[in-house]
Structure formats: structure tokens, C-alpha cells
C-alpha positions in Angstrom: 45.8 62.1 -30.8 44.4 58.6 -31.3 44.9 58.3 -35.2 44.9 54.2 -36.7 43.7 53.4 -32.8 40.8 51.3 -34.0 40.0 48.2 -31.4 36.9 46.8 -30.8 36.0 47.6 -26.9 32.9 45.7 -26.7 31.5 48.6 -24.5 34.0 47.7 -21.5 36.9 49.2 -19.8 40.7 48.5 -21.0 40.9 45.9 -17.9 37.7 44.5 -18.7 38.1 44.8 -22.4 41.6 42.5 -22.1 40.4 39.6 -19.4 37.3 39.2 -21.9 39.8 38.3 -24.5 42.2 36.1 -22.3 39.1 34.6 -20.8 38.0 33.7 -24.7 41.1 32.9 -25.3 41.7 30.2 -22.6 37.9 28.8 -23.4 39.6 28.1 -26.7 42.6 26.8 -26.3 40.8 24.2 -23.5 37.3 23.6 -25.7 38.7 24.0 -29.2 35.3 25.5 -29.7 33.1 27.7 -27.8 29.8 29.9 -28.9 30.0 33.6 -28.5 28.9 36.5 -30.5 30.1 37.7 -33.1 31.8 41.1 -32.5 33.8 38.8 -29.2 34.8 36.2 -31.5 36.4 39.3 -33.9 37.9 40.8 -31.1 39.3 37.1 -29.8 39.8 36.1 -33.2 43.6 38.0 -33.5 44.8 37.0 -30.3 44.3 33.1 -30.6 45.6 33.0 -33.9 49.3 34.8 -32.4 49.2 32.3 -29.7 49.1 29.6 -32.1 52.1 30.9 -34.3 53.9 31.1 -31.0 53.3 27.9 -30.2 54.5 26.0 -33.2 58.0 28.3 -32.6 58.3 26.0 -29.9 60.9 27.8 -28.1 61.2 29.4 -24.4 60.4 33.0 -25.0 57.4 31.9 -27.1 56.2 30.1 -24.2 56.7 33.1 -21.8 54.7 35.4 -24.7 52.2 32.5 -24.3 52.1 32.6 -20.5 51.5 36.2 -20.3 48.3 36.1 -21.9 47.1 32.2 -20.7 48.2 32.8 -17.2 48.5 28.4 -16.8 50.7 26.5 -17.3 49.0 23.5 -18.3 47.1 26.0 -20.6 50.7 26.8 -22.2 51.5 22.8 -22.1 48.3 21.6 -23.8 49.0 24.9 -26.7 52.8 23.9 -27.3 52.5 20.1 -27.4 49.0 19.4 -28.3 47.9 22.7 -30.7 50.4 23.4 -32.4 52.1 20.4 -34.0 48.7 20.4 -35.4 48.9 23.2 -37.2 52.7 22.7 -38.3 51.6 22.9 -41.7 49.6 25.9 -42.0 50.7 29.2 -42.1 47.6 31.1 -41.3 43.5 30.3 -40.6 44.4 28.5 -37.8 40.1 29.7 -36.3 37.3 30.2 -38.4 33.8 31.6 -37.3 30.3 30.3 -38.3 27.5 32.0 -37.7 24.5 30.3 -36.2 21.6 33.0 -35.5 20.7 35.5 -33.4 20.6 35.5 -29.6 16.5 35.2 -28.9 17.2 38.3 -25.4 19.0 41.0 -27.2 19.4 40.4 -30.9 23.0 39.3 -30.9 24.6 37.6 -33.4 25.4 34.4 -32.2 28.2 32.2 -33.8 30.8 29.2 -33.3 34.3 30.1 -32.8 36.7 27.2 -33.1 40.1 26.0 -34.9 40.1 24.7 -37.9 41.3 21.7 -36.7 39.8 20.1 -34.3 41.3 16.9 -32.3 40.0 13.8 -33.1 37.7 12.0 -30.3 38.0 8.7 -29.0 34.9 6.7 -29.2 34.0 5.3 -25.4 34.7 2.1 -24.7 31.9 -0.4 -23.6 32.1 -2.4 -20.7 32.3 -6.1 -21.3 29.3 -8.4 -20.3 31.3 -10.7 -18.3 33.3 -7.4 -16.4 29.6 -6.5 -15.5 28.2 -8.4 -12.5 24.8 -9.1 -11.9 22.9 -6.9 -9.2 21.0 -10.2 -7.7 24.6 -11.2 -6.8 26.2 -8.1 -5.7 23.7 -7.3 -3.0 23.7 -11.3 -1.5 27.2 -10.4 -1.8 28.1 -13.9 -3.8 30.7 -14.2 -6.4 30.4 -14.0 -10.0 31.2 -17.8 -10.3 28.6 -19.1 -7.6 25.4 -20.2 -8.6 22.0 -18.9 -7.4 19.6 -20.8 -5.4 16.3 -20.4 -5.2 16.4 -19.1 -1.6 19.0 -16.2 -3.0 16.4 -15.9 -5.3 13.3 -15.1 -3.4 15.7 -12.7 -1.0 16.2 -10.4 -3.8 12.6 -10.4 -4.6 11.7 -9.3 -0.5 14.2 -7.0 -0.9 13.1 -5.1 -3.7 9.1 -4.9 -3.0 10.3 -3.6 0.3 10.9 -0.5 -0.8 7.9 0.4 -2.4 9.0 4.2 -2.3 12.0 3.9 -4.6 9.7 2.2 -7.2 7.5 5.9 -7.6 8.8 8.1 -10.0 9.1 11.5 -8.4 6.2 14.0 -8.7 6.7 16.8 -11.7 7.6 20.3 -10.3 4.4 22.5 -10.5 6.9 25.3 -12.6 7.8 22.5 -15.1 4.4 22.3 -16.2 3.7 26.0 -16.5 7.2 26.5 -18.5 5.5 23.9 -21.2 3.0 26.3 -22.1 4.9 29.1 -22.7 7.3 27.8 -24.4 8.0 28.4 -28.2 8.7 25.9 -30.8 12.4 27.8 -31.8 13.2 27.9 -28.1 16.3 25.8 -27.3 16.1 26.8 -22.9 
């Protein structure tokens, strides 16, 4: 008898059924937040949050309970040093689940699955105007300290009316026209 069975299958096979939630469950530990629907992000929901708790254990047969269901190494590496000393303090809700709307093919609910604490990201850093050479002197092939001369000058010019062909922008696809029409207002493809 199957009595107090109650999983959700998400209309797939037991094999299936369990790579669909390591396969979420990698995506998360990787992206820290991935869209899904709903009834996955349920089903994924109970298996992050365990990986988690093992990692902030911290100890060797954690990190084999962890490899059993990440499969990588570096997976199990970036969950035991990077995920869970974040989440030293908390003793549960380490993922929470937002919804968003509703898939526009079948209906589904769509939502955001991610941690509830999410690493912090480094703004980019901008190149420096003097790291950045000039392309007049790059292609005479001068350095950055050499002055230009006027014949450098005119050189550069030649070279770039040349090539009148890299100066067109390239023709619109014919389907890229058509797709404008038919496209709705709410449609985000």
C-alpha cells in the first residue's frame, strides 16, 4: 500500500522525476536564482533547502550527502565555502518563491526561485582613458607616446573610406519585419 506517499511527480518517471530536481537543484546552487514554475520550484524547494543545512555542517559525510545529489565537485566546493557560511545564522528559509505570472503557451504559473540571500555583486570596473589607446595609432602601429603627423593622419582617413562596405549597416531580415506585426504588447520573446 502507498499510504503518506504523497510526492509531487510532475507527470514524469521516478528517473526523470529525480534528475529534474538535481538539475533544479544545481541551476540553484550555480545561479542563486532561476525562473521555473511553480509546482517545480515546490518539488525543488525541499531538496535545496537540505543541501544547505548540510553544508553549513561543514563536515566530510555532509559533503558526500551533498555530492550524491550535485554530482560536482566544484558544485559541492562553491555550496560548503561560499553558501553556507552565508546562511550560518539562519536556521530555516534559506529559498523563497515569488510568483511572477503565467506562462503565455500553456497557462503555467511562472515564478522566481532563489535564496534568500543572495551574494553581493561587484560593480565592473572601467577602463582607464590613458590604458585605452587610440585606434588612429594602433593600426599605423605607433606608440601611445608618439605624436601624429599629418601624413599618419590622412593614412587613416584612406584607410577607412576604403572600405565603404563595412560602413553599411546590414539589411533587416525579411522575418524580423513580419514578427513586428504580430507581436503583442505583453509579449516579452
Amino acid at each position: 500500500m502507498r499510504h503518506a506517499k504523497k510526492r509531487m511527480q510532475l507527470g514524469r518517471f521516478t528517473s526523470w522525476h529525480d534528475a529534474t530536481i538535481k538539475s533544479l537543484a544545481k541551476n540553484m546552487i550555480i545561479c542563486q536564482s532561476i525562473k521555473t514554475t511553480l509546482t517545480r520550484a515546490k518539488a525543488a524547494k525541499q531538496t535545496v533547502d537540505r543541501l544547505i543545512t548540510l553544508s553549513k555542517k561543514n563536515t566530510l559525510f555532509a559533503r558526500r550527502q551533498a555530492q550524491k545529489v550535485l554530482g560536482e565537485h566544484k558544485l559541492v566546493n562553491l555550496l560548503f565555502n561560499e553558501i553556507g557560511p552565508r546562511f550560518a545564522a539562519r536556521s530555516s528559509g534559506f529559498t523563497r518563491i515569488i510568483a511572477v505570472g503565467k506562462r503565455r503557451g500553456d497557462n503555467a504559473e511562472m515564478v522566481i526561485f532563489e535564496l534568500t540571500e543572495l551574494k553581493k555583486k561587484e560593480p565592473k570596473k572601467v577602463k582607464k582613458a590613458q590604458e585605452a589607446k587610440p585606434q588612429a595609432i594602433q593600426e599605423t602601429g605607433g606608440v601611445a607616446g608618439e605624436k601624429i603627423t599629418q601624413e599618419q593622419k590622412k593614412e587613416t582617413k584612406t584607410l577607412v573610406k576604403e572600405n565603404p562596405i563595412d560602413a553599411k549597416k546590414p539589411q533587416k531580415k525579411f522575418l524580423g519585419g513580419i514578427r513586428a506585426i504580430f507581436r503583442k504588447k505583453s509579449d516579452s520573446l
